[in-house]
Rosetta silent file (secondary structure, phi, psi, omega in degrees, C-alpha in Angstrom):
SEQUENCE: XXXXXXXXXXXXXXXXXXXXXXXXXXXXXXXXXXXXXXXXXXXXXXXXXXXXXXXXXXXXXXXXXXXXXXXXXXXX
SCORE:     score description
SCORE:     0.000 S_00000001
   1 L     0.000  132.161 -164.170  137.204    6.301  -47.153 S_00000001
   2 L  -115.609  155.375 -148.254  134.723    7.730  -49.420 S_00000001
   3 L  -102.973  177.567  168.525  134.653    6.337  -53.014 S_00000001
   4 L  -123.305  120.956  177.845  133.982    7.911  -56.274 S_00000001
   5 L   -47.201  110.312  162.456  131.898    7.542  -58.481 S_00000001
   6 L   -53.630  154.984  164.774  132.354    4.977  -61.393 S_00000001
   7 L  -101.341   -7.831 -152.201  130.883    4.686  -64.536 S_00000001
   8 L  -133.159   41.218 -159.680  131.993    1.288  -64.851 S_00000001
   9 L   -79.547  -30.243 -168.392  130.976   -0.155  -61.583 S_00000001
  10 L   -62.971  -18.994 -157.151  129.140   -2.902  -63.511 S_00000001
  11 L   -84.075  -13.088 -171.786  132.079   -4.088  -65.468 S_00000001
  12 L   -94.169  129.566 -166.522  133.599   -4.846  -61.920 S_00000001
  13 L   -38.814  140.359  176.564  133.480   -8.924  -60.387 S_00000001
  14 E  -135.245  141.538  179.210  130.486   -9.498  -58.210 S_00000001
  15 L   -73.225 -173.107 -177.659  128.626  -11.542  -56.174 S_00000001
  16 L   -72.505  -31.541  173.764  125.346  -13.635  -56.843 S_00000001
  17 L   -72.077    8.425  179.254  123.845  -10.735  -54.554 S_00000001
  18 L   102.500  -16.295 -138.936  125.134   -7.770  -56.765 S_00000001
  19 L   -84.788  124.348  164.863  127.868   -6.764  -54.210 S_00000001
  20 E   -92.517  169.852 -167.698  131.122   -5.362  -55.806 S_00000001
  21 L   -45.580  -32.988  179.509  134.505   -4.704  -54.334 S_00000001
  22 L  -134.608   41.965  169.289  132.748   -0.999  -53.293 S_00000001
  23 L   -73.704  133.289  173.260  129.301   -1.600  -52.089 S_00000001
  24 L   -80.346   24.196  149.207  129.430   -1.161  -48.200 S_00000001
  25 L  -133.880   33.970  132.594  128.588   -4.657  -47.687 S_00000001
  26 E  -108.535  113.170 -169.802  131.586   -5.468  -49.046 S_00000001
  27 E   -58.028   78.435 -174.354  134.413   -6.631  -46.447 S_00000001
  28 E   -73.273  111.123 -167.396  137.931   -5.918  -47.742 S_00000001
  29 E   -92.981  142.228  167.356  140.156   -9.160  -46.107 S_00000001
  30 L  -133.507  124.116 -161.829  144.146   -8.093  -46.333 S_00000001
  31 L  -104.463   94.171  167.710  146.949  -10.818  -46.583 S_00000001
  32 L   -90.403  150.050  164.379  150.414   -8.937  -45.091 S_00000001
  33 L   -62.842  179.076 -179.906  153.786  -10.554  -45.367 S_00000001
  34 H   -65.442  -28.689 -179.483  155.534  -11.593  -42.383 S_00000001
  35 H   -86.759  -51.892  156.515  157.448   -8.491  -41.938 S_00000001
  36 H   -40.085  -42.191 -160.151  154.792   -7.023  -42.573 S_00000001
  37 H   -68.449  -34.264  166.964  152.258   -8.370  -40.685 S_00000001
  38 H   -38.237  -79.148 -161.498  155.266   -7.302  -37.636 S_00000001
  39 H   -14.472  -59.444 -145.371  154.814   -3.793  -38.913 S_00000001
  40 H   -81.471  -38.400 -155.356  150.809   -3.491  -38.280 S_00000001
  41 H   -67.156  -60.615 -169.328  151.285   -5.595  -34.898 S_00000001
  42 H   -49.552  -44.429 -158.967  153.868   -2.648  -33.880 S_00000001
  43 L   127.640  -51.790 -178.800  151.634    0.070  -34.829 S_00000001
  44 L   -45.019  144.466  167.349  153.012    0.717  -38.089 S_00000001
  45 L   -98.914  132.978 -153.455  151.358    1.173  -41.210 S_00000001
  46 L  -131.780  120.593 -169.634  151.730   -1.742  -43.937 S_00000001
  47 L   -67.013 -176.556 -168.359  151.053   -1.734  -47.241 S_00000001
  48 L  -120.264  164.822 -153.648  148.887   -6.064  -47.714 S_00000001
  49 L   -98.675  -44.148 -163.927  150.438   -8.209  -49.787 S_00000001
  50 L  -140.808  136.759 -178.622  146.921   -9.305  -51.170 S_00000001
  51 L  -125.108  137.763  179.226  143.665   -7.636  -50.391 S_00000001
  52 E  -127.325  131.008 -164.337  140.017  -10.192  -50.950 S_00000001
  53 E  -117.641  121.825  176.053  136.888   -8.990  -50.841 S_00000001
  54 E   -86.893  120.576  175.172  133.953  -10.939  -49.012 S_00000001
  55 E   -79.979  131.973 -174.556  130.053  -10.039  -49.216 S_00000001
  56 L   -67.377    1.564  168.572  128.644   -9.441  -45.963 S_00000001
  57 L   -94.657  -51.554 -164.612  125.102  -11.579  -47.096 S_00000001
  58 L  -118.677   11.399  162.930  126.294  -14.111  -48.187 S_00000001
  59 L    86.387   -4.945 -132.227  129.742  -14.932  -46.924 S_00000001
  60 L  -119.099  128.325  178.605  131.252  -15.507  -50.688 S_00000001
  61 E  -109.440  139.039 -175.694  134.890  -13.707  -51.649 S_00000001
  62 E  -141.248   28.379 -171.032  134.272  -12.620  -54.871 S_00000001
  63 E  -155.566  158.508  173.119  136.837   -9.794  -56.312 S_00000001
  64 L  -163.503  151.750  163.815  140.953  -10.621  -55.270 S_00000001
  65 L  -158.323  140.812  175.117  143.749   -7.899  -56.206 S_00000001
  66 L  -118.165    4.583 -176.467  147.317   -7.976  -55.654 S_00000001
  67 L   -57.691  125.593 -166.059  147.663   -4.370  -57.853 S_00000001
  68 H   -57.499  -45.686  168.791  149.903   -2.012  -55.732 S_00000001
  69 H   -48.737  -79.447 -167.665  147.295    1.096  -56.698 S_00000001
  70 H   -50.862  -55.686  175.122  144.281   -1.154  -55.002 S_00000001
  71 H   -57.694  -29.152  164.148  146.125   -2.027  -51.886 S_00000001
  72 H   -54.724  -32.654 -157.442  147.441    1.393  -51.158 S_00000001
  73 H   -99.732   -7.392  174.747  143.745    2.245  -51.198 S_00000001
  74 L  -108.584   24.324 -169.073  142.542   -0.236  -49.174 S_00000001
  75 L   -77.160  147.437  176.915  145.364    0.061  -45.975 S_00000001
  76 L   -43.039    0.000    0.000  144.131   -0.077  -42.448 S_00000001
């Protein structure tokens, strides 16, 4: 998915390495409900309940969003 440019990338939570939620070495983790979680197993697409984002240096989750707008953008 190709992102757009912010002005206001800095303003966004980060790790001790720099990485924000849309640096590619960050690793967007997604938390589905149970019915959900059915859905994606089926084939189906599901919006996550919670989406967490982990830096790929140093292993650290450092941004969380439950906002409906963020999760749509981050669906499998």
């Amino acid at each position: 998915m190709a992102h757009e440019s912010h002005d206001d990338d800095d303003a966004l939570p980060s790790c001790t390495c720099g990485t924000n939620r849309f640096s590619r070495a960050a690793i967007p983790e997604r938390d589905y409900s149970l019915l959900g979680a059915l859905y994606v197993f089926w084939g189906g697409t599901s919006i996550p309940t919670r989406v967490r984002f982990r830096c790929v240096h140093c292993g650290v989750f450092f941004d969380e969003s439950r906002d409906r707008a963020d999760m749509r953008a981050f669906i499998i």
